[in-house]
C-alpha positions in Angstrom: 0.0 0.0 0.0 1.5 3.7 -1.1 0.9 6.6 1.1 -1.0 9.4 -0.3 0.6 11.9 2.1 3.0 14.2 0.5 4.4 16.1 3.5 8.2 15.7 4.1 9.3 13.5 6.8 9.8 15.0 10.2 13.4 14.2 11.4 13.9 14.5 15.4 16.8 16.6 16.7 18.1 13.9 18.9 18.8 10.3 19.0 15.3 8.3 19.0 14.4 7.2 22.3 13.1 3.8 22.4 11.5 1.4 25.2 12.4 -2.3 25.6 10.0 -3.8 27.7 11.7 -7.1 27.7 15.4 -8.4 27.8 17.2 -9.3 24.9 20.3 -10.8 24.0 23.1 -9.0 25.5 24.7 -8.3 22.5 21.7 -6.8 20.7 20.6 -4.3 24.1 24.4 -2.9 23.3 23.7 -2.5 20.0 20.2 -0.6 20.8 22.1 1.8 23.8 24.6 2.8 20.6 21.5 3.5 18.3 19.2 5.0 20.1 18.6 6.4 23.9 17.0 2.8 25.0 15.1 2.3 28.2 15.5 -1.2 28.9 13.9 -3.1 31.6 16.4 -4.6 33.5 14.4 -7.1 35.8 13.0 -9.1 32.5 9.1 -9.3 34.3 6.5 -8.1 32.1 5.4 -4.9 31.9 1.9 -4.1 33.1 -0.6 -1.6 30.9 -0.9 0.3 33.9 3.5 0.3 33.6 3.7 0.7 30.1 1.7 3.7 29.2 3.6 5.9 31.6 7.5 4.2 30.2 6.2 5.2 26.8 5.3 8.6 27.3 8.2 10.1 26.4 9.3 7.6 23.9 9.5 8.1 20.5 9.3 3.5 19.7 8.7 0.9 21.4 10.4 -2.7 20.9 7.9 -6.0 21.3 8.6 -8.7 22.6 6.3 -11.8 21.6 7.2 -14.5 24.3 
């Protein structure tokens, strides 16, 4: 499907701030902290809704987890 929308891309005037809600493999958390500005949840439980809508706030992604 093509997108009709003809506006210009807006670009962010920092490094993307994503939320991992989950734990990954160590070597691809690294990679996302030298990407972006990555909240990671370091205690691995799942998140609540009640949890995630307030750690997403001021995030620009969000990286799922489908366990």
């Amino acid at each position: 499907m093509e997108s009709t929308d003809t506006r210009p891309a807006k670009r962010l005037e920092r490094t993307p701030r994503v939320f991992v809600p989950r734990h990954l493999m160590p070597s691809v958390e690294q990679r996302m902290i030298e990407l972006f500005d990555a909240r990671l949840n370091t205690s691995d439980v799942p998140v609540t809704r009640s949890q995630l809508c307030p750690a997403m706030h001021d995030c620009d992604g969000i990286v799922p987890l489908v366990t």
